[in-house]
Every structure is written in C-alpha cells, then in structure tokens.
ROFINU-42947 format. One record per residue (C-alpha): x, y, z. Coordinates in nm, 4 decimals, always signed. Example, Ala and Ser with C-alpha at 12.3 -4.5 7.8 and 13.67 -1.06 7.14 Angstrom:
> +1.2300 / -0.4500 / +0.7800
> +1.3670 / -0.1060 / +0.7140
//
This chain:
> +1.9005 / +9.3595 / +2.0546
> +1.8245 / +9.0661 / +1.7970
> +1.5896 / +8.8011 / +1.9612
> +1.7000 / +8.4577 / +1.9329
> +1.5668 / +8.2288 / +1.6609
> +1.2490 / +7.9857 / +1.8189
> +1.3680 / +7.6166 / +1.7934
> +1.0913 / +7.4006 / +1.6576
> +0.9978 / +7.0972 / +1.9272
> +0.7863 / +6.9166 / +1.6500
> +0.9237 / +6.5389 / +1.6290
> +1.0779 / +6.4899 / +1.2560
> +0.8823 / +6.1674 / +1.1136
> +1.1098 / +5.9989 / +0.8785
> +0.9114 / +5.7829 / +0.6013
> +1.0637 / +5.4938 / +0.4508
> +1.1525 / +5.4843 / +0.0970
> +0.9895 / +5.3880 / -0.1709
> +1.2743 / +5.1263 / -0.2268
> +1.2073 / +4.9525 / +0.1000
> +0.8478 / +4.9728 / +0.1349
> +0.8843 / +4.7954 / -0.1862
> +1.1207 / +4.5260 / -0.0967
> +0.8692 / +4.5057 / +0.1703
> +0.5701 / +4.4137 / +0.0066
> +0.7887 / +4.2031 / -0.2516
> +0.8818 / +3.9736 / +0.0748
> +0.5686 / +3.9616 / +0.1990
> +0.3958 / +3.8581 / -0.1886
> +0.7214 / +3.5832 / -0.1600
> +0.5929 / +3.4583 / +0.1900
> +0.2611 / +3.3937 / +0.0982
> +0.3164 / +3.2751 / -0.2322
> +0.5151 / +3.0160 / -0.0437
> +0.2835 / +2.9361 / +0.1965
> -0.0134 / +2.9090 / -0.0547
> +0.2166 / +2.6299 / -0.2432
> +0.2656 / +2.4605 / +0.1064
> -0.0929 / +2.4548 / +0.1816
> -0.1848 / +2.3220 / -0.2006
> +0.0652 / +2.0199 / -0.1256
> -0.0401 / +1.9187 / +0.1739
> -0.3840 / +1.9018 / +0.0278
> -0.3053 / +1.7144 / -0.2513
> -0.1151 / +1.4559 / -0.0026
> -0.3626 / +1.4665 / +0.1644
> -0.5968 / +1.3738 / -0.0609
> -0.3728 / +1.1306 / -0.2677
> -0.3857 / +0.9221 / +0.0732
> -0.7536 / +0.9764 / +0.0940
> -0.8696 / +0.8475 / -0.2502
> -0.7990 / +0.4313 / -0.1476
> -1.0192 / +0.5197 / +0.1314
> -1.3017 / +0.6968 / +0.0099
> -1.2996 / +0.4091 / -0.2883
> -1.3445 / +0.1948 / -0.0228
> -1.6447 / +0.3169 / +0.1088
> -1.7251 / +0.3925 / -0.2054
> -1.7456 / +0.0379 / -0.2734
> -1.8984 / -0.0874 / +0.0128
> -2.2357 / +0.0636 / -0.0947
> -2.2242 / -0.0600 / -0.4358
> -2.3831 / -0.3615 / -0.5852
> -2.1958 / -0.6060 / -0.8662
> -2.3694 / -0.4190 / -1.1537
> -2.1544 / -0.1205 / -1.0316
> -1.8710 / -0.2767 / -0.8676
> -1.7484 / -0.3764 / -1.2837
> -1.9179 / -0.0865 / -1.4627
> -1.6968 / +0.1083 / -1.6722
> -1.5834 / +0.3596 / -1.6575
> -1.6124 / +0.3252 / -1.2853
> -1.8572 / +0.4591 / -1.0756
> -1.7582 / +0.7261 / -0.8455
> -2.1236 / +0.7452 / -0.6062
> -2.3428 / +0.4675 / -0.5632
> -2.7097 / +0.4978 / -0.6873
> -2.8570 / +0.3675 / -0.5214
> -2.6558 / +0.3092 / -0.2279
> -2.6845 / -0.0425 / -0.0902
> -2.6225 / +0.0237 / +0.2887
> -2.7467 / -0.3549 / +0.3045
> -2.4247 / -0.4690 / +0.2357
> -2.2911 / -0.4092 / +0.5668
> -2.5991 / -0.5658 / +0.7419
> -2.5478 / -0.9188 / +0.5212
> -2.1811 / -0.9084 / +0.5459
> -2.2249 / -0.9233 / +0.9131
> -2.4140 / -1.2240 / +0.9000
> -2.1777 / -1.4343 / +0.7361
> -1.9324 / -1.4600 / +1.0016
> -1.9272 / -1.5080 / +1.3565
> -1.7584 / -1.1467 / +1.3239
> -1.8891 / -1.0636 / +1.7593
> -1.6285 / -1.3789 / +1.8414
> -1.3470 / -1.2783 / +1.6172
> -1.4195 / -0.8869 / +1.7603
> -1.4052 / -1.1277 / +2.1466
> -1.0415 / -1.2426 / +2.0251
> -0.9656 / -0.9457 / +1.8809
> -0.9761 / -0.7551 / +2.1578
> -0.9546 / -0.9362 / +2.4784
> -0.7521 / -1.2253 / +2.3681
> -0.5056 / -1.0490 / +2.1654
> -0.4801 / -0.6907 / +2.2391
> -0.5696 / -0.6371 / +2.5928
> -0.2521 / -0.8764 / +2.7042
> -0.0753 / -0.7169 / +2.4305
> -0.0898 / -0.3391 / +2.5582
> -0.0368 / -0.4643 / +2.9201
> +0.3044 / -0.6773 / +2.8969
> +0.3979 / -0.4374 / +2.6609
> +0.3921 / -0.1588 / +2.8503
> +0.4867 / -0.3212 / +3.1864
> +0.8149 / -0.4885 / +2.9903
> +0.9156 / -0.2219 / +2.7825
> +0.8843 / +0.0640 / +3.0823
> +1.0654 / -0.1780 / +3.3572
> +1.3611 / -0.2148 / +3.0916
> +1.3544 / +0.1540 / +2.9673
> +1.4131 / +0.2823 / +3.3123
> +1.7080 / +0.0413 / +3.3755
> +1.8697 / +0.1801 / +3.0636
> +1.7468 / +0.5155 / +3.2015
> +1.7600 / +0.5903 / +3.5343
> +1.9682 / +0.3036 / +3.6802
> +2.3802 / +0.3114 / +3.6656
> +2.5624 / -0.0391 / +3.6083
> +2.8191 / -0.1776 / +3.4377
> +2.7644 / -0.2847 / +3.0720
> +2.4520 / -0.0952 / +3.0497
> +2.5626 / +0.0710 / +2.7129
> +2.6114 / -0.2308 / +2.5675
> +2.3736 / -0.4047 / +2.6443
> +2.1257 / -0.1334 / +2.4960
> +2.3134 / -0.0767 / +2.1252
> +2.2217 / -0.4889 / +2.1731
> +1.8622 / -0.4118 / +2.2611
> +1.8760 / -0.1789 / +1.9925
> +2.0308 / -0.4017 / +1.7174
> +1.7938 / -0.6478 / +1.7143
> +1.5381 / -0.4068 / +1.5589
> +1.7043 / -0.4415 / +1.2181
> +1.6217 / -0.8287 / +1.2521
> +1.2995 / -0.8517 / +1.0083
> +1.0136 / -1.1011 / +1.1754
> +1.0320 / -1.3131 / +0.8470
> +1.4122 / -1.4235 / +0.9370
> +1.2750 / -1.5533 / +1.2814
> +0.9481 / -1.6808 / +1.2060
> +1.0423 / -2.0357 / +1.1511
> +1.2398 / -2.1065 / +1.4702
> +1.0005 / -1.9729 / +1.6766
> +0.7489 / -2.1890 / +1.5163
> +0.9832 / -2.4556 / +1.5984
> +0.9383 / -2.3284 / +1.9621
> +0.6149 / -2.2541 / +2.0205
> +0.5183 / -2.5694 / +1.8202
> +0.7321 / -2.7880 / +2.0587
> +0.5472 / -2.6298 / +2.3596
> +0.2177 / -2.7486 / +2.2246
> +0.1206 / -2.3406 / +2.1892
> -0.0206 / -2.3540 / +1.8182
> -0.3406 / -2.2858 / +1.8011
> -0.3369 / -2.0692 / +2.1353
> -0.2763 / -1.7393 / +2.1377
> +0.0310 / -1.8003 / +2.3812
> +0.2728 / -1.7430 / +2.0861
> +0.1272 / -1.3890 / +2.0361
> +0.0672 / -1.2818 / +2.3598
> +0.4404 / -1.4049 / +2.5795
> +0.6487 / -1.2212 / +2.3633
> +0.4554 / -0.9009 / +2.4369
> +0.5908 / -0.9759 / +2.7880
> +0.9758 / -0.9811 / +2.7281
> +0.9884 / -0.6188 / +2.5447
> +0.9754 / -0.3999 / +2.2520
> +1.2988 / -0.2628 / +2.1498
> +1.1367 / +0.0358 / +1.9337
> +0.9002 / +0.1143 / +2.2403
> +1.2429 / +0.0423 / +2.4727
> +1.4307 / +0.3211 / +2.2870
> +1.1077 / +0.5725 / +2.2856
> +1.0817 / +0.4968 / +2.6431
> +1.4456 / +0.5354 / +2.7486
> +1.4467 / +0.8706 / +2.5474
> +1.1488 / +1.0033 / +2.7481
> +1.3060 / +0.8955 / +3.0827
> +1.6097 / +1.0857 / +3.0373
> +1.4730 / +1.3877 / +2.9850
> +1.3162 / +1.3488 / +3.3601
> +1.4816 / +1.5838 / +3.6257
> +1.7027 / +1.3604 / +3.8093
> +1.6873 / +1.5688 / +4.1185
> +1.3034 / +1.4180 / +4.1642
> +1.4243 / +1.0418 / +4.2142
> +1.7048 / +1.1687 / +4.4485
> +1.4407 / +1.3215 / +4.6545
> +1.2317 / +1.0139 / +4.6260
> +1.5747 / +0.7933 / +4.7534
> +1.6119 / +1.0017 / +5.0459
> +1.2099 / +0.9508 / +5.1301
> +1.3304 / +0.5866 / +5.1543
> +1.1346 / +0.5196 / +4.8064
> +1.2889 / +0.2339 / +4.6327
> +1.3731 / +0.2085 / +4.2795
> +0.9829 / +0.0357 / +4.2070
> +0.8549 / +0.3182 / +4.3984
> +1.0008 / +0.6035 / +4.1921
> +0.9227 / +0.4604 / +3.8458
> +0.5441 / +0.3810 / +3.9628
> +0.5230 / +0.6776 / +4.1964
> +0.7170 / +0.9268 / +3.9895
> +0.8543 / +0.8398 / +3.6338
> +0.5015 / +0.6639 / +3.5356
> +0.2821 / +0.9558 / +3.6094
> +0.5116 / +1.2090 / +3.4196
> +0.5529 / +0.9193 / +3.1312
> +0.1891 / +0.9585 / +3.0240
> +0.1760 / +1.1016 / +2.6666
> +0.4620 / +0.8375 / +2.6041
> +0.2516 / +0.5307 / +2.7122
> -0.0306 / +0.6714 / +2.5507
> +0.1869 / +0.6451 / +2.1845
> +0.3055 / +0.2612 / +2.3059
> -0.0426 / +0.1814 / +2.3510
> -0.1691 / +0.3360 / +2.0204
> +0.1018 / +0.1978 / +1.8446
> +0.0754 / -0.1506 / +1.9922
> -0.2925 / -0.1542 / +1.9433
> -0.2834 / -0.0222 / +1.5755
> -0.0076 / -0.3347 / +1.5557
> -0.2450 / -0.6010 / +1.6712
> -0.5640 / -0.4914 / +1.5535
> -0.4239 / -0.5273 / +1.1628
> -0.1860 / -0.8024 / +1.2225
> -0.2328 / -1.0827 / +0.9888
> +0.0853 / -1.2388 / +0.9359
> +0.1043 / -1.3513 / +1.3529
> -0.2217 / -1.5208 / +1.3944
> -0.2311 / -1.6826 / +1.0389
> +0.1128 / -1.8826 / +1.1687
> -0.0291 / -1.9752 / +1.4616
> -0.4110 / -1.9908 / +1.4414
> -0.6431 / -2.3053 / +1.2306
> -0.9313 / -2.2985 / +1.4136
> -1.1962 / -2.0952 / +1.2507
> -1.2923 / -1.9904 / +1.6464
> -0.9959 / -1.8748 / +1.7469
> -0.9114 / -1.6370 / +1.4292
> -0.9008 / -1.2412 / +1.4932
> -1.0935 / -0.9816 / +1.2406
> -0.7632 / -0.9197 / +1.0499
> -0.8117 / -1.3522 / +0.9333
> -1.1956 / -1.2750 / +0.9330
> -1.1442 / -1.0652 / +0.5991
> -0.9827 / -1.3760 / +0.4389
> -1.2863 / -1.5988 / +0.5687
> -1.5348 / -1.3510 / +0.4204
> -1.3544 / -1.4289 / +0.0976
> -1.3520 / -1.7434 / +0.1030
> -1.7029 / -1.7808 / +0.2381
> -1.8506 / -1.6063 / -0.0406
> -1.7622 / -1.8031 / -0.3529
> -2.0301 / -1.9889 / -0.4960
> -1.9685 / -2.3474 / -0.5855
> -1.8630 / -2.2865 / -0.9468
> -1.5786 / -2.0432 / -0.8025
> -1.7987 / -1.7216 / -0.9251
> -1.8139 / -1.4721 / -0.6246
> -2.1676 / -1.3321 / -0.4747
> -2.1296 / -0.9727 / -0.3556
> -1.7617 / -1.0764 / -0.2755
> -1.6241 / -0.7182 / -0.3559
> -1.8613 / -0.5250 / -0.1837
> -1.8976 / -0.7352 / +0.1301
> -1.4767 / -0.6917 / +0.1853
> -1.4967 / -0.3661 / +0.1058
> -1.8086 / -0.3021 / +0.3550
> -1.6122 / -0.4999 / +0.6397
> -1.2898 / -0.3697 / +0.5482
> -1.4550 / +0.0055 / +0.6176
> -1.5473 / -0.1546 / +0.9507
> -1.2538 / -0.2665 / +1.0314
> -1.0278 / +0.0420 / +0.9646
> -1.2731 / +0.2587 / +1.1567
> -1.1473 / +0.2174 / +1.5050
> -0.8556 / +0.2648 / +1.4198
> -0.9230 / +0.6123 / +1.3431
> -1.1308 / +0.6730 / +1.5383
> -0.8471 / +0.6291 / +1.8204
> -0.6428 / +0.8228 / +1.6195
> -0.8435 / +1.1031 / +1.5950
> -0.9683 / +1.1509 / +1.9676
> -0.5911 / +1.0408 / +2.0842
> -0.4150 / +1.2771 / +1.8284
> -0.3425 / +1.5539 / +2.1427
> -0.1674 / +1.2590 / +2.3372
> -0.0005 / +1.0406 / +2.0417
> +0.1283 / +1.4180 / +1.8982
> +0.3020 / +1.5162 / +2.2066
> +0.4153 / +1.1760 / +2.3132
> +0.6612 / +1.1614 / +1.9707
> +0.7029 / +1.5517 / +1.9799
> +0.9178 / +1.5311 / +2.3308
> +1.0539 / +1.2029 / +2.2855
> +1.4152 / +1.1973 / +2.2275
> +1.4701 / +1.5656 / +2.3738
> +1.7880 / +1.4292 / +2.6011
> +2.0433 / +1.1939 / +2.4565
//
C-alpha cells in the first residue's frame, strides 16, 4: 500500500512587494516632508509676530546713543534696566494701575458677564414668541462700528453730566455684549435639556437653573468673556480718551500718551522719550500675557466647544 503524502501545517508568510513597501516609504517621506514644512511656517509666524515684541524690549534697555544708531542695534550694551525704574517715576502710574483695574475693569467683567449670560439663556433656554428675531437684531448690531455711535452717545452721557466719570464706560457693560451674547447662546444650547427639566420638576425656577445648573457647566465660556473683556479694557484707549480730562482719572492705556508728553524738554527735543515708552509699553503688555498664558487651558476650550449646537 502507498502511504499518504504528509501535509505541511507550517503557516505560509506572504511578504509584501517590493512595489508596495515602496509606495510605502514614498508616503511616509511625503508625510513628513509635509509636516516638516508645517512646522517651519508656524515658526516663522511665529516669529514674524514675535520680532515687534522682542524690539520692544529690546528698546526698553537701550539708551538714546543706541536708540538712533545705525544700523540698529539688535542687544543693548550695556543694558540700561534703569529705564524702567525712572519711567516709573514720572507718572502717578500706582493711580492709573487703581483706575485701571478697579474702576474700569472690575465693573466691566461683572455687568458683562451678569448681562450677557441673563440674555444668552433667554435666547437659549427660554421659548417665546419673537425670540428669533429679536436675536438676528441682537446680532446685527455687531456690524455697527463704535466710531458711527460715538458722537450721540457723547451727546448722552454729556447731557447726564457723566464726562469725566467713568459712568460712560462702565453702564454699557451692564446692558450686554452681542459677540459675548452669541458665544454664550452657542454654549447654552449645547446643554442637555433634560437637566433643566429635572431642575423644573424640583420646583427650581428659571434663576435657579441658570445659577444652579447652566453657570457651573458654562465655566470655560465665562472664563473666554472675562479674558476677552479684560484684554478689551486693559488696552482701550479710544473709550477713556472721549470721556476722561482729568489727569487723575486717566487709565494706563492714556498713561502712555502722558509719558510722551511729559518727557519733552522745553525746546520740543525728547529726553529718553523712546526708551521710557518702550520700557512702560513692555509693562503694560505683560499682564496681558501673562493671563494668556496661565488661562490658555480655559480660553482654548471655551472657543473650541462653543458653537457645537446650532
């Protein structure tokens, strides 16, 4: 008898091609070819919006010799951290910081956020009749520019006795911000309804469920309207210029123009002009970053999941 054939149980590996491992490592050359030029422009963004800054600084620490030197010089030597110290004492720069902050933005952030959240969750939350139209009319009046209605307001505010207050900046903040109104709404929606019907049955009222409820969950959203209202004030110039004479009741942002001034000699020649802006200017733009930077997480995730729910 013949004895059957043994069948071989050894798996068969099949190996690609040469073709495809090829095409392979062609893609994967492509990929990172593609991400290397990504990377190499978003560094030279980068630092194309880094250079004003760093000449900035740059120029704070220079003296007059080297503020005009040409070509121009790059690194102070030596650096003349003094600037900063005798800029300081040219100004009453601790009362304009007082207005700055607890005159101006404090009241600012607050009836923002209280006005802007109250109406965002009656565009929201709350059913009535109208309510779309009366939020594309919220919403239109962002494409009316401040300049168009910054004489009759001064006509206003002027016939309430408020110039030279800080009334005229402050109220407003009180009656809304359409952008923030928008951002806000957006963020509402995308809020489980089912949690304020729970709330209702609890006997919570409407109040109740935006303090008790939408609030809480809102937080990376009111931490953007806060950043973005206090990035507003702290650099506004246009506002408090209008409204503001009294060299006492000026923020930082008219402080800079006062520094200016303040330094001019008699015959109109300036006396460490340039480097005293430049050294308060650096000072001035440094909270701001400094927010930024430690409120990134917050201000990141706030505009990431805004707008999820139309």
């Amino acid at each position: 008898m013949m004895s059957n054939p043994q069948v071989s149980t050894r798996p068969i590996s099949i190996r690609p091609g040469r073709s495809s491992q090829a095409h392979s490592r062609r893609r994967d050359a492509s990929f990172v070819l593609r991400r290397l030029l990504l990377y190499a422009l978003l560094i030279g963004l980068s630092l194309l919006f880094a250079v004003p800054f760093m000449w900035m600084i740059s120029s704070s620490l220079k003296s007059d010799q080297q503020i005009y030197r040409l070509p121009p010089v790059l690194i102070p030597n030596p650096m003349r951290w003094q600037n900063y110290i005798e800029a300081l004492q040219v100004l009453r720069w601790d009362r304009m910081l007082y207005n700055t902050l607890v005159r101006y933005a404090v009241p600012n952030i607050i009836g923002t956020l209280v006005s802007s959240a109250l109406v965002a969750y009656g565009f929201a939350r709350i059913r009535w009749r109208g309510r779309e139209i009366f939020f594309f009319l919220c919403i239109a009046t962002m494409m009316i520019p401040f300049q168009v209605t910054m004489v009759p307001l001064y006509i206003n505010f002027a016939a309430l006795h408020w110039v030279n207050t800080y009334l005229p900046l402050v109220v407003p903040a009180f009656f809304g911000n359409a952008y923030f109104i928008f951002m806000l709404r957006q963020f509402f929606l995308t809020i489980p309804n089912e949690l304020s019907d729970a709330a209702k049955i609890d006997g919570c009222s409407e109040l109740g469920i935006l303090w008790r409820i939408i609030l809480p969950l809102a937080k990376p959203a009111l931490a953007v309207v806060t950043l973005f209202q206090f990035m507003g004030v702290w650099s506004d110039y246009l506002g408090p210029l209008i409204y503001l004479q009294k060299e006492s009741e000026m923020p930082i942002a008219l402080g800079l123009e006062l520094l200016r001034a303040a330094t001019q000699t008699p015959t109109g020649a300036a006396a460490n002009a340039y480097p005293y802006l430049m050294a308060m200017s650096t000072c001035v733009v440094a909270p701001v970053l400094l927010v930024f930077f430690f409120a990134q997480r917050s201000f990141i995730e706030g505009i990431a999941i805004t707008g999820l729910k139309q």
